[in-house]
Kinemage of the C-alpha trace (Angstrom):
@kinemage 1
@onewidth
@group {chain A} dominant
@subgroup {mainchain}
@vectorlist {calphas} color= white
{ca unk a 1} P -27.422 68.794 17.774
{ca unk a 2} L -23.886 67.497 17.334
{ca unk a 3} L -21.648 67.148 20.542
{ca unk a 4} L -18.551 68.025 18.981
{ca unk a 5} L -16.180 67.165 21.724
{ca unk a 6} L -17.518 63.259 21.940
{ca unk a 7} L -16.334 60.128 19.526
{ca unk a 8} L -16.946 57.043 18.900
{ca unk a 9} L -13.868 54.837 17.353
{ca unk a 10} L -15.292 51.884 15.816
{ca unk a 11} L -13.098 49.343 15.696
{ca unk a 12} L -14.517 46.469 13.893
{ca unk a 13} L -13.133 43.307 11.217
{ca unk a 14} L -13.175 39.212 11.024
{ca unk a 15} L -13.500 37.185 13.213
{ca unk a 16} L -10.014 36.088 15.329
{ca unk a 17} L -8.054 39.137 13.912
{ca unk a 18} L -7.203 40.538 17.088
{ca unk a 19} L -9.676 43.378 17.678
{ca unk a 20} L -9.882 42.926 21.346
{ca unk a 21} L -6.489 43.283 22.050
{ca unk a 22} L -5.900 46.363 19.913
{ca unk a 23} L -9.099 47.680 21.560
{ca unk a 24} L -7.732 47.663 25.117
{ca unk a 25} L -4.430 48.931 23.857
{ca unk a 26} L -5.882 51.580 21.914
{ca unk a 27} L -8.240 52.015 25.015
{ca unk a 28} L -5.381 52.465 27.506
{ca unk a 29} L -3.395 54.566 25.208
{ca unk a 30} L -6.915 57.087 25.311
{ca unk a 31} L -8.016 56.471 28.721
{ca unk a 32} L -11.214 55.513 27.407
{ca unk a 33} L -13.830 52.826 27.780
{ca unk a 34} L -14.779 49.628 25.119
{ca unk a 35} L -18.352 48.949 23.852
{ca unk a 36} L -18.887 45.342 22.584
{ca unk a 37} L -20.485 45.180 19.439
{ca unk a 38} L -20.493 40.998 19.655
{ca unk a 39} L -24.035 39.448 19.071
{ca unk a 40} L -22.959 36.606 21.067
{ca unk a 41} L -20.315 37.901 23.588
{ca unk a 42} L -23.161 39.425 25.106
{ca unk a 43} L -24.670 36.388 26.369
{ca unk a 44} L -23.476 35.176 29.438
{ca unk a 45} L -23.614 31.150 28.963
{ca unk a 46} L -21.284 31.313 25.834
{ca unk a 47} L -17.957 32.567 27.145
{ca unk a 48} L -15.763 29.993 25.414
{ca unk a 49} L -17.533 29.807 22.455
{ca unk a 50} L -17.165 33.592 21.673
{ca unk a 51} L -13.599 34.131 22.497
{ca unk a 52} L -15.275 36.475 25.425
{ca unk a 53} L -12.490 38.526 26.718
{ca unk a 54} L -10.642 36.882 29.760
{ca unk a 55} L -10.779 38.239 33.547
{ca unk a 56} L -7.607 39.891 32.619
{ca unk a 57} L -8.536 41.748 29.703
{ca unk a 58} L -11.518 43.047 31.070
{ca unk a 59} L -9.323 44.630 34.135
{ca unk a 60} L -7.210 46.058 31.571
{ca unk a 61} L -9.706 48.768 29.757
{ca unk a 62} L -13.541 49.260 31.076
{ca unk a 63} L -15.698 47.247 29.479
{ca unk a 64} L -19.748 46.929 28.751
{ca unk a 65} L -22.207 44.894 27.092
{ca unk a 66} L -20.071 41.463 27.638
{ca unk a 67} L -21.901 38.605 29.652
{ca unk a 68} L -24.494 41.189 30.682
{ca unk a 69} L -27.427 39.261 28.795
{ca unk a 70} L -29.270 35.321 29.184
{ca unk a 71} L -29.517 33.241 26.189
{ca unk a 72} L -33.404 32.647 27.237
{ca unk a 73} L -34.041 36.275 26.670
{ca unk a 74} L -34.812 37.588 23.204
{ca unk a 75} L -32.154 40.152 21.942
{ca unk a 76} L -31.864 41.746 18.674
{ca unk a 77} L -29.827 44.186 17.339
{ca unk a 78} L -32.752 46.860 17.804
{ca unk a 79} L -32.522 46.490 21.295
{ca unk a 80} L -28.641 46.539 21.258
{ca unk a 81} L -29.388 49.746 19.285
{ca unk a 82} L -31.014 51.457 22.317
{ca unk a 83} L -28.887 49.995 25.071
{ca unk a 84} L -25.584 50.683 23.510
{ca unk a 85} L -26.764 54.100 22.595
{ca unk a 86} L -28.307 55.200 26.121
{ca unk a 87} L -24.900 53.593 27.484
{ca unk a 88} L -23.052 56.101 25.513
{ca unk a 89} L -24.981 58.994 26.521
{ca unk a 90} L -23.938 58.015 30.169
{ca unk a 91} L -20.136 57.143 29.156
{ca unk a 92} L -19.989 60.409 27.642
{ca unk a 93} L -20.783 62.244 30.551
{ca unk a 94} L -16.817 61.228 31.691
{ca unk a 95} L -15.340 60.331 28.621
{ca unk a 96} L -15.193 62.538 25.431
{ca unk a 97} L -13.909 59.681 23.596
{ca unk a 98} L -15.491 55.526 23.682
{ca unk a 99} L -14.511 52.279 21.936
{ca unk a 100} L -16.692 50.510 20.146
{ca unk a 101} L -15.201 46.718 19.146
{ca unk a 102} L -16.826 43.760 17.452
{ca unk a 103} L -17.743 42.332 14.312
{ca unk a 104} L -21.526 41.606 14.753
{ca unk a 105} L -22.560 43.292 11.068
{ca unk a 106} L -26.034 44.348 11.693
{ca unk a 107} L -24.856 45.625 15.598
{ca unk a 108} L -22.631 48.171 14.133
{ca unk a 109} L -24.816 49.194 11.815
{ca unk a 110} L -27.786 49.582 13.737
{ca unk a 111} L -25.442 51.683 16.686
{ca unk a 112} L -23.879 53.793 13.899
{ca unk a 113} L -27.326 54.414 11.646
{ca unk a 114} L -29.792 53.318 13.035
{ca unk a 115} L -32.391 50.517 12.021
{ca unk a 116} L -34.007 51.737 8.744
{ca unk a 117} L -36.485 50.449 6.625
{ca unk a 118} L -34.627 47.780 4.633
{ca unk a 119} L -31.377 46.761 6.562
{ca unk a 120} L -29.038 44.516 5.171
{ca unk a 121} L -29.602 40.988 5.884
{ca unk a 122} L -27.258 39.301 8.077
{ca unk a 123} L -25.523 36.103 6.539
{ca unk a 124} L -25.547 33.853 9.430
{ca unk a 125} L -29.347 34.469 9.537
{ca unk a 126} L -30.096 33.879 5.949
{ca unk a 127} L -28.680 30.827 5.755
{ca unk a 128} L -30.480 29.584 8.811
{ca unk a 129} L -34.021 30.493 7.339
{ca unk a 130} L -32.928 28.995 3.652
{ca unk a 131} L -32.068 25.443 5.185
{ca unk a 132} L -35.302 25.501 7.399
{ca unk a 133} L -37.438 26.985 3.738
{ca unk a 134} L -35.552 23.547 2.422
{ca unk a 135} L -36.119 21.635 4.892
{ca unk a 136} L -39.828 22.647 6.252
{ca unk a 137} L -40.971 24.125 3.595
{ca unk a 138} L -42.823 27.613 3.178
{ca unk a 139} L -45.836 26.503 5.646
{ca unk a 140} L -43.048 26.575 8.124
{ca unk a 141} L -42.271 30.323 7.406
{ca unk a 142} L -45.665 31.333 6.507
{ca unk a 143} L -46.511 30.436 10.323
{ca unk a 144} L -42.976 32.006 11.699
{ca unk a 145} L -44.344 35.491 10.165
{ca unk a 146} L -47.903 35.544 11.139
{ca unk a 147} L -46.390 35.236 15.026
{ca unk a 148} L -43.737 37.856 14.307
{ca unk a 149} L -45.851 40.683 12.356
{ca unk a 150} L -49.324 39.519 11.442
{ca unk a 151} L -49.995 43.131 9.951
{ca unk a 152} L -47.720 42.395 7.090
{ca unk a 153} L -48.899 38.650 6.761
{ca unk a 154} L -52.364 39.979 5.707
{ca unk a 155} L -50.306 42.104 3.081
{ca unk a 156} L -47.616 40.198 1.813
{ca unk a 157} L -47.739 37.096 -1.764
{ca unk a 158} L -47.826 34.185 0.592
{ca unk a 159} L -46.937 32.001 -2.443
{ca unk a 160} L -43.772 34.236 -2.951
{ca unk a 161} L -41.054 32.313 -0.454
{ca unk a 162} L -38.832 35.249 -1.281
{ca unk a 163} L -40.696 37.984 0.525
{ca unk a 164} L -41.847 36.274 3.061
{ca unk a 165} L -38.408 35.037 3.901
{ca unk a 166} L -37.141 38.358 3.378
{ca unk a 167} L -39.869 39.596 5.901
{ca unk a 168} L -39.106 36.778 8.445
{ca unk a 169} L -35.039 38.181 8.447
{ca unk a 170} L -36.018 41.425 8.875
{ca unk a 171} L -38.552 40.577 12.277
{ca unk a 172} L -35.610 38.652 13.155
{ca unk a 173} L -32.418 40.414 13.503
{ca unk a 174} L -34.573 43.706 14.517
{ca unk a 175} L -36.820 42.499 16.856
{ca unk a 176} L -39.891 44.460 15.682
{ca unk a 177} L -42.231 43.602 13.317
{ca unk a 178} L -41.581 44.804 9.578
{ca unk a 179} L -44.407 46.539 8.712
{ca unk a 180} L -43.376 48.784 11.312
{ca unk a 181} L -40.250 49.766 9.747
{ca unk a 182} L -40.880 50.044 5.969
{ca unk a 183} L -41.217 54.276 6.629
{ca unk a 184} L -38.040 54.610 8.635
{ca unk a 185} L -35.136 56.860 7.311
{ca unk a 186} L -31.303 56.555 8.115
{ca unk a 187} L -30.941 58.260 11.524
{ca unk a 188} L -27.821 60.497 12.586
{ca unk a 189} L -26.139 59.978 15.576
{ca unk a 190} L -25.061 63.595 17.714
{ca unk a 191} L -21.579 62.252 17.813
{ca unk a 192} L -18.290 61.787 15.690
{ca unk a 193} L -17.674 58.292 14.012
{ca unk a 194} L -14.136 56.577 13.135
{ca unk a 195} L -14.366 53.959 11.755
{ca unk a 196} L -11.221 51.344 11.812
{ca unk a 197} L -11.318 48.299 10.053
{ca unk a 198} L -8.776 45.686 10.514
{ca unk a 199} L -7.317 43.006 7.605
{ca unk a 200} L -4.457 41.179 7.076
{ca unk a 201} L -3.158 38.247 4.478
{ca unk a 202} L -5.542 35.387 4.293
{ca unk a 203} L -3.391 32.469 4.727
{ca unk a 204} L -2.540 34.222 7.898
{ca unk a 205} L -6.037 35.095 9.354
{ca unk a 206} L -7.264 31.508 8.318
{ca unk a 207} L -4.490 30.171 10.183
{ca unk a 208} L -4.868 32.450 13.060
{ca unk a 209} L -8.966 31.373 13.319
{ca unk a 210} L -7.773 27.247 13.301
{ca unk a 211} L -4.928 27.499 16.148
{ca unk a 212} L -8.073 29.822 17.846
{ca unk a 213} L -10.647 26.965 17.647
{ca unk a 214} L -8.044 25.014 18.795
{ca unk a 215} L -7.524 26.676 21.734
{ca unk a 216} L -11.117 26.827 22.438
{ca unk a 217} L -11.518 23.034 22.555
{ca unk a 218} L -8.434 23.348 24.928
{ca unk a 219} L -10.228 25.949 27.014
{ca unk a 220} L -13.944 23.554 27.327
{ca unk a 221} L -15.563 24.555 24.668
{ca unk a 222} L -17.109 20.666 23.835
{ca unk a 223} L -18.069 20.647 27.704
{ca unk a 224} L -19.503 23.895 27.295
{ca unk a 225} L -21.454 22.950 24.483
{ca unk a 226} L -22.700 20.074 26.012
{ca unk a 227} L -24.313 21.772 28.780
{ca unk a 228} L -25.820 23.980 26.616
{ca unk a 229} L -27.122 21.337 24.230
{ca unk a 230} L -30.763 21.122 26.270
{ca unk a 231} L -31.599 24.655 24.706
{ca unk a 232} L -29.913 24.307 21.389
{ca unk a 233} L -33.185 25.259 19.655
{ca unk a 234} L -32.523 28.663 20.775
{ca unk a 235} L -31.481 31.196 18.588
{ca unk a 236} L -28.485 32.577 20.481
{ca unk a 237} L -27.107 28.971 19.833
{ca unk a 238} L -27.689 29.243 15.798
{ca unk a 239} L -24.185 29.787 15.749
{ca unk a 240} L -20.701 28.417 14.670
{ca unk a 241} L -18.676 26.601 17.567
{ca unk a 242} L -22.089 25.360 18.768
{ca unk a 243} L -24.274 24.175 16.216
{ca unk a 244} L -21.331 21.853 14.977
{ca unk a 245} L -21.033 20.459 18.276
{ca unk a 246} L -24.592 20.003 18.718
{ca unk a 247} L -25.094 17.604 15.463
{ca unk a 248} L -21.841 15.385 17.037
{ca unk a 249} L -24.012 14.906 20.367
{ca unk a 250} L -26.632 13.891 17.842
{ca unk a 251} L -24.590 11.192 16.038
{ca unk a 252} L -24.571 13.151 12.762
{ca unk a 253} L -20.977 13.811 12.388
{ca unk a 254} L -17.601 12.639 14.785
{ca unk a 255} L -16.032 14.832 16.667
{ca unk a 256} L -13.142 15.283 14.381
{ca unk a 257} L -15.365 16.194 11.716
{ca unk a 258} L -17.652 18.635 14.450
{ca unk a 259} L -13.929 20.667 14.909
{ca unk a 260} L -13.015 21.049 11.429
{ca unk a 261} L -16.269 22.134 10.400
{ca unk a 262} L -16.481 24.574 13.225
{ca unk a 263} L -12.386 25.939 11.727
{ca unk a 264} L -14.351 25.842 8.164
{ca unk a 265} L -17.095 27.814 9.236
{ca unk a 266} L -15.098 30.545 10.851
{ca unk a 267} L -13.101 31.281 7.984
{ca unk a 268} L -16.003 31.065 5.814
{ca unk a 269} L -17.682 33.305 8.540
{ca unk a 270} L -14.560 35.486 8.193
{ca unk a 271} L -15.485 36.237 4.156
{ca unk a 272} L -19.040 37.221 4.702
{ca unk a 273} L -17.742 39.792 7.018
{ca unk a 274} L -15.301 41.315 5.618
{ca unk a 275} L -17.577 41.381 2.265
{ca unk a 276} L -20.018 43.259 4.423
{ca unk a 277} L -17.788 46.059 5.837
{ca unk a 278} L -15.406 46.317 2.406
{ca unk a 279} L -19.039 48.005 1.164
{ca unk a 280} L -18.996 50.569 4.105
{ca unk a 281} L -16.453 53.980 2.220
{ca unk a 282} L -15.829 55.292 6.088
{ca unk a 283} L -13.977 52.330 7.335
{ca unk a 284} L -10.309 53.033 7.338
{ca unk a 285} L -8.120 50.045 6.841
{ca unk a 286} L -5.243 48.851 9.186
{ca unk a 287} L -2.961 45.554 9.391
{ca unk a 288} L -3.902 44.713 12.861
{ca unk a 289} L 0.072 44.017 13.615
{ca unk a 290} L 0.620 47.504 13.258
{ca unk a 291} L -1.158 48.976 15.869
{ca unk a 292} L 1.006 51.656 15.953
{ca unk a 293} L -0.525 52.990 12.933
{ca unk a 294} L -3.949 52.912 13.955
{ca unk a 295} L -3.064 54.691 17.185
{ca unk a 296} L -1.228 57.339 15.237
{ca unk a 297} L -4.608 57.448 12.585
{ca unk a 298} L -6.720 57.863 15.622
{ca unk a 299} L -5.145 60.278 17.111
{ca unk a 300} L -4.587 62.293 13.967
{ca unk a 301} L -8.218 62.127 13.595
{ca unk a 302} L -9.589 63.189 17.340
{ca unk a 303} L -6.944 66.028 16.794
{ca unk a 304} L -8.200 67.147 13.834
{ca unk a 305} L -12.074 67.430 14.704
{ca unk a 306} L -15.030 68.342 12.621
């Protein structure tokens, strides 16, 4: 059953291209509310970090799934599936029209399809699991699976690092094991999608994502990674801003060097993402200083319906 009066505008692109603020224009211009679709905006402790929307923004436009989760509390992007789906379902109930903003990959894909059998591997995550295969070795791995989905560890080439990599990922960024999901198909959602994807010249986003990190190291973000260097083993802190800072506490790099590998990251972040959604036909692309034209797109679109 498709409920033909209800939407979902996905608003998605690189990081530090400016898809919050577009969001809670676009949001005020609809009356509507904004979905995050951040892995890491979710978590409370990392505010700085994430670029979190500020008290202000968030007073501008309704908005859920920021700071509403603990970095000591295993999340994946099959339970963001669920949540951000049974938060629609209640959203919709006022609002024929929500907001979904962010540029967590697998997020968006899991809210708009579903978690299927072999979902694309995030980036991020990959490379995490190749340096520890590098470092550690297999064993390492071999030992990761049989706690994450010892059905499949009976089943799976133990001397193929490939698979059982592969396998690790997949337990990983869905939170169930992955001999649970090799039968799944591609699930469709009762509601419209627009999809609106945002890009711009690359001298100018790279520039944009260095005067950011800038402005996060103005903002705290050293202090804040400092007090949340006791729990940098967790997995909510695998990631860029943090980890940099993390191996400066540890003497491996200075601090200059922690800050321009954090800017080098970003951008490099900022590639892997936009390789991922180029591949998705339904995104519709905008310059996000025209926001004029996605408004105009948008509306075009909930006008014309199904």
């Amino acid at each position: 059953m498709v409920l033909n009066d209800k939407t979902i505008i996905v608003i998605t692109g690189p990081t530090g291209i400016g898809k919050t603020g577009l969001s809670i224009h676009l949001a005020q211009k609809l009356n509507c509310p904004v979905i995050s679709a951040d892995s890491r905006q979710i978590f409370k402790e990392m505010k700085i970090g994430t670029a979190a929307p500020t008290q202000e923004q968030l007073e501008q436009a309704p908005h859920f799934l920021i700071g509403t989760h603990s970095i000591f509390n295993y999340y994946s992007a099959y339970e963001y599936e669920q949540e951000a789906l049974a938060l629609t379902n209640k959203l919709f109930q006022q609002n024929n029209t929500i907001i979904l903003t962010g540029g967590s990959m697998l997020y968006i894909d899991a809210f708009c399809n579903g978690i299927d059998d072999l979902p694309t591997i995030d980036p991020e995550l990959r490379q995490n699991l190749q340096e520890k295969y590098q470092k550690e070795g297999i064993e390492s791995i071999r030992r990761q699976l049989k706690i994450l989905d010892p059905v499949f560890y009976e089943q799976v080439d133990l001397k193929n690092p490939k698979r059982v990599i592969h396998a690790v990922e997949i337990c990983l960024m869905t939170g169930r094991p992955y001999s649970d999901l090799r039968t799944n198909t591609r699930k469709k959602r009762p509601f419209r999608i627009i999809k609106v994807g945002l890009d711009m010249d690359r001298a100018e986003l790279h520039r944009r994502i260095n005067l950011r990190v800038d402005q996060m190291i103005q903002e705290g973000l050293e202090e804040e990674a400092l007090n949340l260097y006791p729990h940098k083993d967790l997995n909510a802190l695998n990631t860029v801003g943090y980890r940099e800072f993390f191996d400066y506490f540890d003497k491996k790099t200075s601090r200059e060097t922690a800050i321009e590998l954090i800017k080098r990251n970003s951008r490099r972040y900022a590639r892997k993402q936009l390789s991922w959604f180029r591949r998705d036909k339904e995104i519709t692309w905008f310059d996000p200083q025209s926001p004029e034209e996605v408004i105009t797109f948008v509306e075009e679109q909930l006008n014309d319906g199904y």
